[in-house]
C-alpha positions in Angstrom: 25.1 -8.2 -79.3 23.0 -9.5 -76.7 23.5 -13.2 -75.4 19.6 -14.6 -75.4 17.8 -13.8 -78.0 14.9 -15.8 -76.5 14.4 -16.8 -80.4 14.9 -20.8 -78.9 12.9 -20.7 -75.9 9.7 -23.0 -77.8 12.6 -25.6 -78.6 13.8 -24.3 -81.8 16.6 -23.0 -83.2 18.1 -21.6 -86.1 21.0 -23.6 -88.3 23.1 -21.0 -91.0 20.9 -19.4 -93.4 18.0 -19.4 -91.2 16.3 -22.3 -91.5 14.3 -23.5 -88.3 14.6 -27.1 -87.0 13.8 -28.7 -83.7 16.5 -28.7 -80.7 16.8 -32.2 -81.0 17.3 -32.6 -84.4 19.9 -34.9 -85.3 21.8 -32.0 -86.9 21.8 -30.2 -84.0 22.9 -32.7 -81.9 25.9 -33.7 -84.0 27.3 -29.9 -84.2 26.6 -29.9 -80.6 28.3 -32.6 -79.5 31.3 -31.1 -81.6 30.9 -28.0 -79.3 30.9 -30.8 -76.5 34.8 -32.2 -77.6 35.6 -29.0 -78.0 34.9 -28.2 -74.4 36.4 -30.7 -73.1 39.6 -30.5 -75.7 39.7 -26.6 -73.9 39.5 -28.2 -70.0 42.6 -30.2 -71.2 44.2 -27.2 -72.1 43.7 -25.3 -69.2 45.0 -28.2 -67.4 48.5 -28.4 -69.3 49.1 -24.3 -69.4 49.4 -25.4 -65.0 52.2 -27.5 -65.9 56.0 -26.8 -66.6 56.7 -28.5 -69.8 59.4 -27.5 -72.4 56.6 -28.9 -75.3 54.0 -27.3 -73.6 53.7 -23.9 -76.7 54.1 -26.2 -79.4 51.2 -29.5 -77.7 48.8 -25.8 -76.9 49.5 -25.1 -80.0 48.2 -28.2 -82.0 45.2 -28.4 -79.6 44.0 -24.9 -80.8 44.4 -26.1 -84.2 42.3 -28.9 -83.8 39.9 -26.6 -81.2 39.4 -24.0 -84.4 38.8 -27.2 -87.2 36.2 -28.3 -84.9 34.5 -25.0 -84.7 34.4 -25.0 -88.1 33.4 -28.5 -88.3 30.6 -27.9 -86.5 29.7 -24.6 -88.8 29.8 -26.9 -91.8 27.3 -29.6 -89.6 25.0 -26.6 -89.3 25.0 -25.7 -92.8 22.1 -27.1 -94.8 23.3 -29.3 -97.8 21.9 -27.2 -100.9 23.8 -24.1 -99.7 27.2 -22.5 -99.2 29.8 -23.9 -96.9 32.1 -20.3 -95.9 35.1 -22.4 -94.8 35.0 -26.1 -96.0 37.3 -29.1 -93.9 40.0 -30.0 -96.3 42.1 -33.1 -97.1 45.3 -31.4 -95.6 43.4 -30.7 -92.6 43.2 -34.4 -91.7 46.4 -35.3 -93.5 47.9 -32.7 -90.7 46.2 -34.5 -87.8 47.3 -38.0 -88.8 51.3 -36.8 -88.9 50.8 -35.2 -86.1 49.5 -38.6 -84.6 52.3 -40.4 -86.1 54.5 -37.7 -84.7 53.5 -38.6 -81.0 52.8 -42.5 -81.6 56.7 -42.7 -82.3 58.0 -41.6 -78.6 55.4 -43.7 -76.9 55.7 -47.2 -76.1 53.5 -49.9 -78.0 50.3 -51.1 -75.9 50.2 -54.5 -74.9 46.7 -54.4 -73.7 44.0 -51.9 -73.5 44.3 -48.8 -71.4 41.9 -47.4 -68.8 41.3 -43.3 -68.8 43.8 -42.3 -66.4 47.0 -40.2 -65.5 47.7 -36.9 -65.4 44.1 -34.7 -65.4 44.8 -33.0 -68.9 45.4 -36.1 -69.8 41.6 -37.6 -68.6 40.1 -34.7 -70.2 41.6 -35.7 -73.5 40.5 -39.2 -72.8 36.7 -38.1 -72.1 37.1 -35.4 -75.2 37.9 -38.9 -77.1 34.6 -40.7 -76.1 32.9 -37.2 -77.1 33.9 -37.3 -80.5 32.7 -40.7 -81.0 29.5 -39.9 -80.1 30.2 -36.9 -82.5 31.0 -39.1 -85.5 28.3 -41.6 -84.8 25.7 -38.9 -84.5 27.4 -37.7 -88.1 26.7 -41.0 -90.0 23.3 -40.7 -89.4 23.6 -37.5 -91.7 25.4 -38.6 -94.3 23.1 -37.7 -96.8 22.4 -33.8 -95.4 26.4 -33.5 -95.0 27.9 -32.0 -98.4 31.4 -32.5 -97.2 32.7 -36.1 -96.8 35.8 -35.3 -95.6 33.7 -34.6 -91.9 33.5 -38.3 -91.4 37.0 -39.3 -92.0 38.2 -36.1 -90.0 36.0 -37.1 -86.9 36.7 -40.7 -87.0 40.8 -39.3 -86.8 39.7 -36.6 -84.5 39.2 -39.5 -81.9 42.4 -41.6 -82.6 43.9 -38.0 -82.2 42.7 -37.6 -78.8 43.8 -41.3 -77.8 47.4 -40.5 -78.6 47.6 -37.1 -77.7 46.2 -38.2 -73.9 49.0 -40.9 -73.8 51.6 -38.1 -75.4 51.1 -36.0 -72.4 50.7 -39.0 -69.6 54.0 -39.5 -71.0 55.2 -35.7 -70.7 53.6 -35.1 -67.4 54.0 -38.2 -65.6 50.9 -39.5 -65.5 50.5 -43.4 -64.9 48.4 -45.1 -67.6 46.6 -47.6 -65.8 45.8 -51.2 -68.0 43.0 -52.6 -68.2 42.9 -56.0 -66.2 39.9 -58.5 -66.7 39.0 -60.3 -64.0 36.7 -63.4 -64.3 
């Protein structure tokens, strides 16, 4: 299999079943701003596997999850609504994220105030896969009525509170300083 197929180079491109749409349509843009966070969520994990952390198998580990959801996330994105999803985002899959969340949330200490993107690099790259996925999710909304599948709403909105905790989670693990956020008038 060749990697250019030169099949995009007049600004189109081909979403699952074959239909032809424009590079900037909005459904491309949402899947690939998935891709995006999922970049990023992988520069955050090359950053960790450089570290020496007990946790570090089991945090890789839940990252790859959420790296392989994404993917197909961003499969079900490019999947016209009238036809067949091959792997569809379930309820558990989201369910799984939020304990996972809740998991973390409980060794950290409460914020007082809001937090600027900051600490330890793995921890930045989570922070900036964060910002990513919101742009993902907004992007999403404005296809709620080509999306089949709900669910990829509610699992991007938690994709991005996922992100927020898991960058403080490994600040915490790592050392790295969350800096607040102080306004000056």
């Amino acid at each position: 299999m060749r990697i250019y197929t030169r099949s995009g180079d007049k600004g189109q491109t081909s979403l699952v079943y074959g239909q032809r749409v424009p590079k900037n349509h909005l459904r491309v843009e949402a899947y690939g701003t998935c891709d995006e966070v999922n970049a990023s969520i992988g520069l955050a994990a090359s950053y960790i596997e450089e570290t020496d952390w007990e946790g570090k198998p089991a945090f890789l580990d839940q990252l790859h999850q959420v790296q392989t959801i994404l993917f197909h996330v961003g499969a079900e994105l490019s999947t016209p609504k009238d036809k067949e999803v091959y792997w569809k985002l379930k309820q558990n899959h989201i369910d799984a994220m939020e304990a996972q969340i809740d998991e973390w949330d409980k060794s950290l200490e409460p914020l007082k105030n809001f937090i600027l993107p900051s600490g330890h690099k793995a921890a930045s790259a989570l922070h900036q896969a964060r910002t990513i996925a919101r742009r993902a999710e907004r992007l999403t909304v404005g296809l709620e009525d080509e999306v089949e599948n709900k669910l990829v709403f509610s699992y991007l909105n938690r994709l991005s509170d996922y992100l927020f905790v898991a960058a403080r989670y490994v600040n915490k693990q790592l050392g790295g300083e969350e800096k607040p956020l102080h306004i000056h008038v």
